[in-house]
C-alpha positions, 0 to 999 in steps of 0.5 A: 925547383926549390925557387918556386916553393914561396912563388908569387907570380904575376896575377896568379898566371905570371908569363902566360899573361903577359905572353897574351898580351904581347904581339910576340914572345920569344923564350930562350933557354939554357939548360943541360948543356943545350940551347932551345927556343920557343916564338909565340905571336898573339899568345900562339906557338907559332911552332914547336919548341926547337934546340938551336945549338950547344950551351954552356950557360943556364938560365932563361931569357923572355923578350916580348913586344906589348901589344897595340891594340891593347895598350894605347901607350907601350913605353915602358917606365923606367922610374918604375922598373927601377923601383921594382928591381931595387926592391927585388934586389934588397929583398933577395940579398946578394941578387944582382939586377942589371937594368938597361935602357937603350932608348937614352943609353942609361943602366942601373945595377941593383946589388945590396948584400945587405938586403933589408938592412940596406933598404932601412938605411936608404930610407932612413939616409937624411935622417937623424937616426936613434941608434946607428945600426938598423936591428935585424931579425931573422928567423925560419918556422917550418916552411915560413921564414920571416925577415925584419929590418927597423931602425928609429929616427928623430921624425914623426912619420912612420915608414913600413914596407912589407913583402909576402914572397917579394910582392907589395902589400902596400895595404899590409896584412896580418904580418903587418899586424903580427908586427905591430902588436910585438912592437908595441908589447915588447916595447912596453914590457921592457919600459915597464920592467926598467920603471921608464915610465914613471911619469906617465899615467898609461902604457905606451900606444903603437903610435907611439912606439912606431912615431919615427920608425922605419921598418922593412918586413918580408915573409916567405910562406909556401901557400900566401892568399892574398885579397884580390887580384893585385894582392895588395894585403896579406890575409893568411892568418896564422901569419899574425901569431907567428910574427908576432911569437918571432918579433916578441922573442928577437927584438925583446932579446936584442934590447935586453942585450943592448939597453942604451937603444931601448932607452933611447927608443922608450924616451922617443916613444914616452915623448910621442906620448906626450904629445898626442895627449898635448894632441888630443887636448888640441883636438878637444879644444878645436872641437868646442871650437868647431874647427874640425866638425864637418858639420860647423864648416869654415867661414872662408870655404864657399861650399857647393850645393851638390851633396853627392862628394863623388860629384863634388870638387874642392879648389884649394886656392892661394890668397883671397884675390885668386880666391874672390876670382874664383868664388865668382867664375866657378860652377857653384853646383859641384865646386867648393873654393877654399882660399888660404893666407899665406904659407901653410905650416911644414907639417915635415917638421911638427907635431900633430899637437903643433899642426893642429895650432894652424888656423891655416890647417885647421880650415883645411882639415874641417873643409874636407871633413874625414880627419886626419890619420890615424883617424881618417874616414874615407867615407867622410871626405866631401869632395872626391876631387882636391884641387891645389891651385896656386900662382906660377911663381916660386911662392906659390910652387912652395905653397904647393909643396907644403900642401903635397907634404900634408897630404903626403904624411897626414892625408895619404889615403886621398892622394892613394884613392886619387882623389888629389889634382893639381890646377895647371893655370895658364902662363901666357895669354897671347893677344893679336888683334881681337884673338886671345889664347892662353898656353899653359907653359913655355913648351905650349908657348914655342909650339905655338909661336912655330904654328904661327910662323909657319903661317906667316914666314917664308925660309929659303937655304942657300943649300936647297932652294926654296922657299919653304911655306906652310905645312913643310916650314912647320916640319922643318921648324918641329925639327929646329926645336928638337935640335935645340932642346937637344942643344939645351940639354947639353948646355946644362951639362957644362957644353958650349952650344954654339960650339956643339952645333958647329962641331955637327954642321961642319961634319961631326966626328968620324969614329977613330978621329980621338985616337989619332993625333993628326986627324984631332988637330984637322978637326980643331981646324975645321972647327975654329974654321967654322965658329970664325965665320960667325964672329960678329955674334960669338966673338973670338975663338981659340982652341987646343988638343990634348992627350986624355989618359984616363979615356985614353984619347985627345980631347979638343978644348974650345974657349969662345968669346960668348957671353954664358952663365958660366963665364964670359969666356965660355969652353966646350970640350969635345971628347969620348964622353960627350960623343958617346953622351945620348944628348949628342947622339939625339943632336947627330940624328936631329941634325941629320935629318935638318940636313937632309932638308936644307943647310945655312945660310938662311933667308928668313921673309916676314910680312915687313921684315927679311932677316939672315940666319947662319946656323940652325940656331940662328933660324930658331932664335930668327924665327921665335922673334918674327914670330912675335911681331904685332903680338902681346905676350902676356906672362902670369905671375898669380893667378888674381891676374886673371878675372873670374871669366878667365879663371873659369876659362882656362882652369876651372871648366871641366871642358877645357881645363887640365887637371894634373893627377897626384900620384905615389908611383915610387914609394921610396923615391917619394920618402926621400925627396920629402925628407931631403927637401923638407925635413931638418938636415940642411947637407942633404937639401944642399947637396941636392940643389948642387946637383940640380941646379943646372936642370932649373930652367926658370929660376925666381930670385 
């Protein structure tokens, strides 16, 4: 049909790749009023396709399982769907997209009858713009239909999307140069034709002109040839002219009609220019200096003696003493170290001419000797492996932010060829006796802390015996930790967890109990029941029902006497929504399955020391501190703690270290977060910590 005259497919094959790399395909389809169905098992019909009843909808439905002996990790995204469908939504504007995920009860709906224009303004959200409306060009040739959406801000980065037939070019193509060429033409026509550049000695260049421009691009062209299999560029090269005549003509008429945006988009672009003479002059000077000469390198980077860059690794490192630790510990064949003093510059917020006045970023910029875009050369990077290795504290997680932000707008191409790393340093060094081990974070910690309880502890419950040793405590403390993260989770979202965890040891919540009034008391009952049992450590609890109009239920609100960071008396409401919430759920079955292995009160034995647990929270929090006896816990701070063995130890050595890949796997989401936690408008960084605030588990003041 006429949906496919501009179709891209999967790969050239679309459902028939995805059909062999499957364990099964079903595909149903509704059509003339009738129902049909076709299995598939390792890419074979495992029949004829069959009509299986009467139908009085159309459409098609896939559903398929991926295959695992093919794929070692079958989860799917969802961060990476959603990106997908929010792009397919915007650029087929009036589309609606349904995405659900039944692994955490979460949905999301991709409806934008806006389509492009929509996507320019969520890209330009926390941004100021120069003018309020993105302008929109549309325009059909022949069989060719062109779209375009661009909308100026107050920054210096330049954002471009561009699409062929609803796919990607993320390496762009000859639209995209069609695009630019018009851009930089039509806005020099219009100054020059207004004398709005009369200060300046030469015309405006594209990077001026797209200094601040966000833009959306999206062709439809019935035969696209695209540059290999992930069809990243566009190369159909009548595509540049026809652009280029399209964007020409609209937005030449549309400045022409509306002049206060071109002079506003002139000044922008006059004032770009300036600065990249200021820029150029900047580079000039640092260039007789020698600070962005890859040959005449930084006195501070102590280099390695591999000449061979895909062999070649450079750890940019916070402060001279962790820099002086790791000059000594590493492999001076192949890794390079490169301290920095303090906090880089927020590269967000300033201009190349600006940026390039670090001493800080200069060091940088001459160590990996490619330059920086637009000039950047790939095959002048000398290390293929850039490290960012800074302290676990809030200090050095900002550093490291300043550093993703310059690679992210000025050094992309490194982070896009993934060849940028994060260090994971340790944040504890445990000691008992003359045995040492570091863990790389509170997670590694608990687990480890479990493994040797189960070595040393014996539990027994009062409601099934015992005792428990060994491999079958270890299962059981596994188990405790899922229930307690589950617990924690909730806390985040304003619940009581004690209260939580009572409500599910007492019995849960049978269905219906909400809805009818007597029921709802009997569980306040037996809840308060259950928390007084517990006095001496929750202090006093008291509780009432009410009738919920808006959910059409009553709602059990709890207030306990513990301390909590919320207050000293602490409130839980149980209700519709936290039973149907998939935190609660996940605690049901975590609980469950405690359940089916014991119940409290517990007697928990050490080698010196016997202790009484009566929740399942109690037997965590009993554990965890027996588990610390005769150990020396030490938590890092910076990484000059540690002593160049150490360093090499645990984070530098290819064998044992862990290396955290930096990738861009939402371009969007990337953009914005950028924006909101780095640029200049202050509301939208507040509004984010507001909304954050309670996920932050370790917070530095």
């Amino acid at each position: 049909g006429s949906a496919y005259k501009v179709s891209g497919g999967l790969h050239g094959v679309g459902v028939s790749v995805v059909n062999a790399l499957s364990e099964w395909l079903e595909v149903e389809v509704w059509t003339g009023g009738r129902k049909y169905l076709q299995r598939y098992d390792r890419g074979k019909p495992t029949g004829d396709l069959e009509e299986t009843g009467k139908a009085r909808r159309t459409g098609t439905r896939v559903t398929f399982l991926p295959d695992s002996e093919i794929f070692e990790d079958r989860t799917f995204s969802l961060d990476t769907l959603s990106n997908r469908l929010r792009e397919m939504a915007f650029l087929n504007r009036g589309l609606r997209i349904t995405l659900a995920d039944e692994r955490a009860d979460k949905s999301a709906e991709f409806y934008y009858t806006g389509g492009i224009k929509q996507f320019v303004e969520l890209l330009n959200e926390n941004k100021a713009t120069l003018h309020p409306r993105p302008i929109y060009i549309e325009a059909q040739r022949d069989d060719t239909n062109v779209e375009l959406a661009l909308q100026y801000n107050d920054g210096y980065a330049e954002t471009v999307f561009s699409f062929a037939n609803n796919i990607n070019t993320q390496d762009g193509g000859t639209h995209v140069i069609g695009f630019r060429s018009a851009l930089t033409r039509t806005i020099n026509n219009y100054a020059s034709g207004r004398n709005l550049l009369k200060d300046l000695k030469a015309s405006l260049s594209g990077d001026d002109v797209r200094e601040g421009l966000t833009a959306v691009i999206s062709v439809r062209l019935p035969n696209p040839q695209f540059e290999g299999q992930t069809k990243g560029r566009l190369n159909n090269p009548d595509m540049k002219g026809l652009v280029e005549a399209v964007v020409n003509e609209k937005l030449g008429e549309h400045l022409e009609e509306n002049p206060g945006i071109g002079r506003r988009i002139v000044e922008k672009a006059a004032e770009a220019a300036r600065a990249r003479e200021a820029a150029r002059r900047a580079k000039e000077l640092v260039r007789r200096k020698g600070a962005l000469d890859s040959d005449d390198l930084p006195g501070k980077l102590a280099d390695c003696s591999e000449k061979d860059a895909a062999l070649c690794e450079l750890y940019i490192v916070e402060g001279d003493s962790a820099g002086g630790s790791a000059k000594q510990g590493r492999d001076r064949r192949f890794q390079a170290i490169l301290p920095l003093r303090g906090k880089i510059l927020n590269t967000e917020r300033a201009r190349t001419d600006k940026m390039l006045a670090s001493q800080e970023i200069r060091v940088l910029i001459s160590a990996l000797g490619a330059g920086i875009d637009p000039e950047f050369d790939a095959a002048k990077l000398r290390y293929h492996r850039v490290i960012i290795m800074t302290d676990a504290d809030v200090d050095g997680e900002h550093i490291r932010t300043l550093l993703l932000t310059f690679f992210f707008r000025h050094l992309r191409r490194i982070v896009d060829d993934g060849h940028l790393f994060i260090a994971q340093p340790p944040l504890y060094k445990v000691k008992k006796g003359k045995a040492e081990r570091y863990l790389k974070n509170d997670r590694a910690m608990v687990e480890f802390l479990l493994e040797s309880g189960a070595e040393s502890l014996s539990v027994e419950a009062a409601g099934n015996g015992g005792p428990w040793t060994g491999q079958r405590l270890g299962t059981c403390l596994k188990k405790v930790v899922a229930w307690q993260r589950c617990l924690n989770a909730l806390e985040k979202r304003g619940q009581n967890p004690h209260v939580v965890a009572a409500l599910l040891q007492q019995g849960g919540v049978p269905r219906g109990t909400l809805k009818d009034e007597a029921k709802t008391a009997r569980l306040l009952d037996r809840l308060l029941s259950r928390l007084r049992q517990d006095a001496e450590r929750l202090g006093p609890a008291d509780g009432r029902v009410e009738w919920d109009e808006e959910q059409g239920a009553h709602r059990v609100i709890i207030t306990l006497g513990t301390q909590a960071p919320w207050g000293d008396r602490a409130a839980c409401v149980v209700s519709p929504t936290l039973l149907g919430s998939a935190e609660y759920r996940e605690l049901e079955a975590a609980g469950a399955a405690l359940n089916a292995i014991g119940t409290p009160p517990f007697t928990i034995r050490g080698e010196s020391e016997t202790l009484e647990a009566t929740s399942w929270g109690a037997l965590y929090e009993q554990t965890m501190a027996l588990s610390k006896k005769g150990m020396s816990i030490q938590r890092y701070k910076g990484l000059g703690e540690m002593n160049a063995e150490q360093l090499w130890q645990t984070t530098m050595n290819p064998e044992t270290r862990t290396l955290l890949k930096v990738q861009v796997e939402d371009a969007v989401a990337a953009e914005r977060i950028f924006t909101t936690l780095m640029g200049d408008q202050v509301e939208p960084r507040r509004q984010f910590i507001e909304t954050h605030a309670l996920e932050v588990s370790n917070l530095d003041i």
